[in-house]
N, C-alpha and C positions, 0 to 999 in steps of 0.2 A: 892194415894200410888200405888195402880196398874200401872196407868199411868207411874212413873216411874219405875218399876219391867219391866215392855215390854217396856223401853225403853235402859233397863241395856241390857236387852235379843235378843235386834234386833240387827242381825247380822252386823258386820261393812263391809263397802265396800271395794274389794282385791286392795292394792294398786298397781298401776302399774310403775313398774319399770323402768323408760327410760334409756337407755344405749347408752352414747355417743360416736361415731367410733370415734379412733383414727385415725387423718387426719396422712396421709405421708406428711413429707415435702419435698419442690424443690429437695434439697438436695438426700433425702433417694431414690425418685423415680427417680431422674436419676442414684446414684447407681444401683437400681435394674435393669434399663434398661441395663446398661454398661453390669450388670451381666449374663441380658439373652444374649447381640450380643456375652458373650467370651464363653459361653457355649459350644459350638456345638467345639470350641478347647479344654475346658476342657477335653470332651469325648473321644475326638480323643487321647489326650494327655496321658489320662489315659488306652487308651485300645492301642493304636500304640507307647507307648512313655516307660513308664513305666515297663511294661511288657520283650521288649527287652532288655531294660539299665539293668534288675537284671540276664536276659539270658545272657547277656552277660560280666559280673560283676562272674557272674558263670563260664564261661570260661575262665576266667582271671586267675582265681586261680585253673583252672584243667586241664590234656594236654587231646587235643579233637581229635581223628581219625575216619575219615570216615571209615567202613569196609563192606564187602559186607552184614555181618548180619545184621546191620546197627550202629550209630553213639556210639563211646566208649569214655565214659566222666570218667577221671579219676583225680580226688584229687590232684595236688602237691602243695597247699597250694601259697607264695611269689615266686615261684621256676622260674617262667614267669619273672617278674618283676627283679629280680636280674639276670636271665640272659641276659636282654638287657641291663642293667644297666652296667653289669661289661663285657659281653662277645663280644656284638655288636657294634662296630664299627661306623658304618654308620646313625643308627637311632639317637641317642644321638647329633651327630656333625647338625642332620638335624635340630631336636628341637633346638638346638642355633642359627641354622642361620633363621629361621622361626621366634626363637621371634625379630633377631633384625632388620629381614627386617618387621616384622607386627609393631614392636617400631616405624620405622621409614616410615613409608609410610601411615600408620593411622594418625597421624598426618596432611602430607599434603595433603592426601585426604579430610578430612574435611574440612581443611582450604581455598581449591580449592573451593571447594563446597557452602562453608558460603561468598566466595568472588562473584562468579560468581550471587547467590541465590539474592545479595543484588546489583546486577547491575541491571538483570532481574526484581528488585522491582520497580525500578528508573522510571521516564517518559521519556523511550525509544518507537522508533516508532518500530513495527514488535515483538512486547516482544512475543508473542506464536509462533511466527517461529524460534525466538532464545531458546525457551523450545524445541521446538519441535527438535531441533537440538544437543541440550545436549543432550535428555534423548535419541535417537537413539541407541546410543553403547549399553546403557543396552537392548532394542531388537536386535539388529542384533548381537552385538559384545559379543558374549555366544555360550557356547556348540563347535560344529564341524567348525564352524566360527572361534569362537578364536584364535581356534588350525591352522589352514588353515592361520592366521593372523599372528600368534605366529610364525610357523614353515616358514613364510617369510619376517622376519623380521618386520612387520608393525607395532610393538607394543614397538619398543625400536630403540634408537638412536644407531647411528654409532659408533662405538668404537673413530673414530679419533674426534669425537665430543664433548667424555669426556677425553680423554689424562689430556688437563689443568687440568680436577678436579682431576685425578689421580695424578697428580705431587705436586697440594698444600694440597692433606690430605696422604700423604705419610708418615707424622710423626705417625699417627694411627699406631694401633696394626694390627693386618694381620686379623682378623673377623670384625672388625669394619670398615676396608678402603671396603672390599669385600660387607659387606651390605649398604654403603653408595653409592658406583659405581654400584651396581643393583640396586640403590633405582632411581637414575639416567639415567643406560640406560635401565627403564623398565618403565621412567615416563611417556610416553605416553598411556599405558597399564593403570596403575595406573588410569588417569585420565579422563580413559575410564570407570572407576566403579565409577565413582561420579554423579550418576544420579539420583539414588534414593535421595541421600543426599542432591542433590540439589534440588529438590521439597520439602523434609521433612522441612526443613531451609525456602522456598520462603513462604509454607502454614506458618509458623511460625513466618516471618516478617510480613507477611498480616493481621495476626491476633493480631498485638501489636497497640494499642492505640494511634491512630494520637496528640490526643490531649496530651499528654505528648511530642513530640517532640517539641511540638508550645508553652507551658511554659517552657521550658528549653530555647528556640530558647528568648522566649519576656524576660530572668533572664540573656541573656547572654553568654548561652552554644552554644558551634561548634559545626558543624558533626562532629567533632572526641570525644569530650566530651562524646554529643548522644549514641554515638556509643557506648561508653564503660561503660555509666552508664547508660542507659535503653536498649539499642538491646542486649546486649550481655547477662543482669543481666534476661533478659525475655525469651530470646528463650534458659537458662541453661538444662533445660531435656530435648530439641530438640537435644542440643547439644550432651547429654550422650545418647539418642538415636541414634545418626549416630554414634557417637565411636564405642558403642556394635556391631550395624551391619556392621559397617565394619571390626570389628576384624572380624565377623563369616564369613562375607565374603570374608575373605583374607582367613581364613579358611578351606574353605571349596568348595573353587571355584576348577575350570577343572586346573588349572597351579600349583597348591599347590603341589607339590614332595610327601609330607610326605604323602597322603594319597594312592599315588601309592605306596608307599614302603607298609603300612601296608596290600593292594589287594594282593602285591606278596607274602608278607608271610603267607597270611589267604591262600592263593591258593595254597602255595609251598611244595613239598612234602618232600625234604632234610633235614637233621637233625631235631631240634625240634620242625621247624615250624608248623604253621597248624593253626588251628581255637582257642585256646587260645591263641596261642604267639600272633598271629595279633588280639586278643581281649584286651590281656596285654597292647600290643603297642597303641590301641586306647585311652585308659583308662589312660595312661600317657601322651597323646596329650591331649585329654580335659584338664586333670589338669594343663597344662600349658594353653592353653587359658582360663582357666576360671579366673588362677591366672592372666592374662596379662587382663581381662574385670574387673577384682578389681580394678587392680592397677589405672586402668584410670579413675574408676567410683569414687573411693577414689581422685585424683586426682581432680575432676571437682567438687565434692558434699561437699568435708570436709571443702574448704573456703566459708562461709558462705557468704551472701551481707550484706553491713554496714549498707543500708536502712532496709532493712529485720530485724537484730538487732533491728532496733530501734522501726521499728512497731511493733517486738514483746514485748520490753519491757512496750512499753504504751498501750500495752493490757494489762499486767498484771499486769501494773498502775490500768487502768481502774475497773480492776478486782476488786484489793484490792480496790480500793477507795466503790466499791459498795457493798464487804463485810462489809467495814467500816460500810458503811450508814444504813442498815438493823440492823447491829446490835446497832446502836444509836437509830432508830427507835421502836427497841423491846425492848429497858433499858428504852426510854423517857414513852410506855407503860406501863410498869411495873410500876414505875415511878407515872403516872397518877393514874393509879390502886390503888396504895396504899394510895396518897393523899387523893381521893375520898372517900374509905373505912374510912380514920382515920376523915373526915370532915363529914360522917354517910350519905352522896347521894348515892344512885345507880350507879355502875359502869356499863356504856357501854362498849357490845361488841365490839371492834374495830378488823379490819383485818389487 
């Protein structure tokens, strides 16, 4: 009897708890990676980006004067905005002709871009001296260059060179014939900014999977098939990447007019101008480029691919069939359970 009393009474051993890490998967830890390389833009973004855009967002809706006691920021609410809207002239006719020369020269910069990208793929002898020969303009052809270039004509053809195209789109409207003939005598210019796009595109072909050419090539498919049902369906957010950068940078380049117009009125001392009006005026230009990166990004993202369709649908084939299966698996349990019970065996745990 003692023997058992000290044995009721001997303290049990502490048990010890193992805790198993949670592994990251492939997946989460290259996320995380991704997320530490954009960091250090986060910051910048948040402290040089942010900050300015609500500075200046505040100037938009206040008239701003330098004065010798120093800067007088005063309230006048929409007062900016309706007066370039309804009083100016000049700004208003620029924004039109900006979006329909960026409508029409984004376009065939990319297209420039995605054609040259896929020659440069090909088995040409000298292919890095013909890289090396595109991407020039974007170092040299920039800044006080350009301008040097621009102001001697080197960056647009001869007047008598486009006559013929003037005479067969003469039925156009008078802004439309105007941004089709500078989309024309400035196309050398133009495709002088297709450098970056054409690396973005060549790194993009290079990384598409040979071996889908070669069952398409052994089923029967051309290089034009190729082309349009795997290069194009593959490199689609390559493609909405060069769009975005080239609107910003038709943008936002040294030739873009509109952005000298808003320096002279943030600079100019005459009537209303000053450091709101040309805050107002900025803040209307974004909203036009940002509406003109929708429309394109709508454009290339909203038709879906028909393969795409279909792979996704037999996932969610797959899906359901294996919701199915679990749950026939947990009725056939139950199922067992109960038989066993009513025939009075032991029911095994099952998992």
């Amino acid at each position: 009897m003692s023997e058992n009393v000290k044995k009721e009474k001997a303290p049990k051993a502490p048990k010890i708890e193992t805790t198993k890490r949670k592994r990251l998967s492939l997946k989460q830890r290259e996320n995380m990676m991704g997320y530490i390389f954009i960091l250090p833009w986060i910051i910048g973004t948040a402290i040089f980006v942010i900050r300015p855009l609500g500075q200046s967002f505040h100037f938009a809706l206040s008239n701003v004067r330098m004065t010798p006691m120093g800067r007088q920021v005063t309230p006048v609410g929409i007062l900016n905005f309706t007066q370039i809207l309804q009083e100016d002239v000049t700004f208003p006719t620029e924004l039109v002709a900006y979006l329909m020369r960026t409508v029409l020269a984004t376009p065939v910069i990319v297209v420039f871009a995605l054609i040259i990208a896929l020659l440069l793929n090909s088995k040409i002898k000298g292919k890095g001296f013909f890289r090396l020969i595109f991407f020039l303009p974007v170092i040299i052809a920039s800044g006080p260059v350009m301008e040097q270039l621009v102001s001697q004509g080197a960056g647009s053809i001869p007047s008598m060179n486009t006559s013929a195209i003037s005479s067969l789109i003469g039925f156009l409207p008078d802004f439309l014939e105007e941004a089709i003939m500078g989309l024309f005598e400035n196309i050398v210019m133009y495709l002088w900014y297709s450098g970056i796009q054409i690396l973005i595109f060549l790194a993009a072909v290079q990384k598409i999977d040979t071996s889908l050419y070669e069952a398409a090539k052994i089923d029967g498919g051309s290089t034009w098939e190729c082309f349009w049902k795997i290069t194009l369906p593959t490199i689609k957010n390559m493609t909405l990447l060069n769009v975005v950068y080239t609107i910003i940078f038709l943008s936002n380049n040294e030739q873009n007019t509109i952005i000298e117009t808003i320096k002279d009125a943030m600079f100019g001392t005459t009537g209303s101008k000053g450091y709101g009006y040309a805050s107002a005026m900025a803040w209307l230009y974004a909203v036009i480029v940002t509406f003109l990166v929708l429309v394109f990004a709508a454009a290339l993202m909203l038709k879906k691919d028909a393969y795409a369709k279909q792979v996704k649908k037999a996932k969610q084939e797959m899906r359901h069939q294996e919701r199915l299966a679990k749950k026939l698996k947990r009725k056939g349990i139950r199922y067992a359970k109960q038989e066993a019970r009513r025939a009075g065996k032991p029911v095994k745990a099952q998992r």
